[in-house]
C-alpha positions in Angstrom: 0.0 0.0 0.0 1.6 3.4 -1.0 0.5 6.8 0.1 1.3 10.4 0.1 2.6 11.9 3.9 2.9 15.2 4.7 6.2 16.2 5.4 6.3 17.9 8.9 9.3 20.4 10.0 10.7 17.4 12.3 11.3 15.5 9.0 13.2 18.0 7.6 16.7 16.5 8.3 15.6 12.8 7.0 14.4 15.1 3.7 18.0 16.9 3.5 19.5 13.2 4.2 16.8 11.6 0.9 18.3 14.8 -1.0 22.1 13.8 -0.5 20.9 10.0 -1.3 19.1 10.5 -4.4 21.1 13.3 -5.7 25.0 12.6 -5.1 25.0 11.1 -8.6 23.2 14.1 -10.5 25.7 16.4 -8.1 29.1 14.4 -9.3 28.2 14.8 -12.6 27.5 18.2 -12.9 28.8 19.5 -9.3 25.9 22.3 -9.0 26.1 24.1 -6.1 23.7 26.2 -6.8 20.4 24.6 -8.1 20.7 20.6 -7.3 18.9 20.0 -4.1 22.1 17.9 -3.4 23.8 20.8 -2.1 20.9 21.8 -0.3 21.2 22.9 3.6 18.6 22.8 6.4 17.9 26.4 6.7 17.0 26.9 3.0 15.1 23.6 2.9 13.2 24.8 6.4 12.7 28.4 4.7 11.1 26.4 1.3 9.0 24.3 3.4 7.7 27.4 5.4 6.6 29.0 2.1 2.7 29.0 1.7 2.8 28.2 -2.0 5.0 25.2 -1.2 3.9 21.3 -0.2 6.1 18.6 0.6 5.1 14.8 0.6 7.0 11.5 1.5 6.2 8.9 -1.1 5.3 5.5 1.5 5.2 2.1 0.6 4.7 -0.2 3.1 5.6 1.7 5.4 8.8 2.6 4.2 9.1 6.6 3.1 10.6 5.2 -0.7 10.7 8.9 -2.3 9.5 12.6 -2.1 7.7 15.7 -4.0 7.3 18.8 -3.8 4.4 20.6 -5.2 4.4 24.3 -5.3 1.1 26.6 -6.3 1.7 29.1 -9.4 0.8 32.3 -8.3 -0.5 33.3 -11.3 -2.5 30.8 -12.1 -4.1 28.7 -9.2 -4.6 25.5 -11.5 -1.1 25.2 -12.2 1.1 23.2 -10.1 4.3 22.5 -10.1 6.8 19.7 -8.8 10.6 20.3 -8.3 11.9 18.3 -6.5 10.8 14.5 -7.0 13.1 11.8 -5.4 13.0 8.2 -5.5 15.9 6.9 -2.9 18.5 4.8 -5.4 17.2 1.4 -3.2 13.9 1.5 -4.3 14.4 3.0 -8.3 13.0 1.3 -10.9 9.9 -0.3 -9.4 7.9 2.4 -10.8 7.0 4.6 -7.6 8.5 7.9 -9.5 5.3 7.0 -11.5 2.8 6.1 -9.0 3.8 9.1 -7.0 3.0 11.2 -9.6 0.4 10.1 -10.5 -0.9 10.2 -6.0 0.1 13.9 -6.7 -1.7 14.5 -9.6 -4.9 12.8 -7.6 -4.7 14.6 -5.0 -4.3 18.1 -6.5 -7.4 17.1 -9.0 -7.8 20.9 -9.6 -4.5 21.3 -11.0 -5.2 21.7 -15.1 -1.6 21.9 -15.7 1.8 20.8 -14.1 4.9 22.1 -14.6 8.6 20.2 -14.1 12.2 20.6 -15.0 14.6 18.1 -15.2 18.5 18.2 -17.3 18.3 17.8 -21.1 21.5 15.8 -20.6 20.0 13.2 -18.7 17.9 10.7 -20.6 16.6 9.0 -18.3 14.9 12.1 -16.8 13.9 12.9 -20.1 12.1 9.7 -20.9 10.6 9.2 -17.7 8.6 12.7 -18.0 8.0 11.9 -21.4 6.5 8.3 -20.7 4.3 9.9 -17.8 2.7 12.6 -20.3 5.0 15.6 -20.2 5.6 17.1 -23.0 9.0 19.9 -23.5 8.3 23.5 -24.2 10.4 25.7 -25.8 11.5 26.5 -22.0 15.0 25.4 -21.8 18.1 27.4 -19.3 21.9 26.5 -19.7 22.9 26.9 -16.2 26.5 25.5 -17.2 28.5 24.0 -20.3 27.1 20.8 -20.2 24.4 21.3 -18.1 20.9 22.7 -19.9 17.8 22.5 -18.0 14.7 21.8 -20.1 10.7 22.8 -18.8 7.9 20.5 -19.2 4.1 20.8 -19.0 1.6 18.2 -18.7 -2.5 19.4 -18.8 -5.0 17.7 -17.6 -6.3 17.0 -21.6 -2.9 15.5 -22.0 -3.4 13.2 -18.7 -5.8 10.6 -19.5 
C-alpha cells in the first residue's frame, strides 16, 4: 500500500538526508552548487518548506518513506502546479513509484489543469521518464552551465488521460 505523507518540520533533516541520497549522482556529474537540491542545507530547505505556495510529501510504501515531492502553487495561475523536486531513494528505483507518485500527486491536486517540471536535457533518463508519464518539452530550456541545460515541461490535464 503506498500513500502520500505530509512532510512535517521534524522530518526535515531525513528530507535533507533523501536529497544527498538521491542526488550525489546528478551532483558528481554536474557538481551544481547552486540549483541541485544535493547541495541543499537545512535552513533553506526549512525556509522552502515554510513558504505557503509550497507542499512537501513523503512517497510510503509499506511503510517505508521510498521517495518525495514537492508541489508548489503558481501564483499566477491557481490550477497550475508544479513539482521540483521528486526523489525516489537509489534502493527503491525502478519499481515504478516515481510513477505512481506522480500520479498520487496528480490525484490529490485534482484541480491542477496543468503541471509544470524541470529536469537536465543531458540526462535521458529524466527525459524519458517525463516523457512516458505525459510531459511534454516547451520551448522553455536554461543553460545553467556548459554541459548542463535544464529543459521545462508541462503536462495538462487534456494530455493526462
Amino acid at each position: 500500500m503506498a500513500n502520500l505523507q505530509a512532510v512535517l518540520a521534524t522530518d526535515l533533516p531525513a528530507v535533507q538526508q533523501m536529497y544527498r541520497l538521491a542526488f550525489a549522482d546528478l551532483y558528481q556529474r554536474y557538481h551544481d552548487d547552486q540549483t541541485d537540491p544535493y547541495y541543499e542545507t537545512l535552513a533553506t530547505l526549512t525556509w522552502k518548506w515554510q513558504q505557503p505556495d509550497r507542499h512537501y510529501y513523503f512517497y510510503v510504501v509499506d511503510q517505508q518513506r521510498v521517495g518525495m515531492i514537492c508541489v508548489h502553487d503558481d501564483s499566477q495561475q491557481a490550477t497550475t502546479k508544479r513539482i521540483s523536486p521528486l526523489l525516489i531513494l537509489p534502493s527503491f528505483q525502478g519499481n515504478g513509484y516515481a510513477l505512481t507518485m506522480l500520479q498520487a500527486v496528480q490525484v490529490q491536486y485534482s484541480g491542477a489543469t496543468c503541471w509544470q517540471v524541470d529536469t537536465i536535457a543531458q540526462e535521458s533518463k529524466l527525459m524519458q521518464f517525463y516523457r512516458r508519464a505525459g510531459f511534454q518539452a516547451t520551448s522553455q530550456h536554461a543553460e545553467l552551465q556548459p554541459g548542463m541545460t535544464i529543459v521545462y515541461f508541462e503536462k495538462n490535464r487534456s494530455e493526462a488521460g
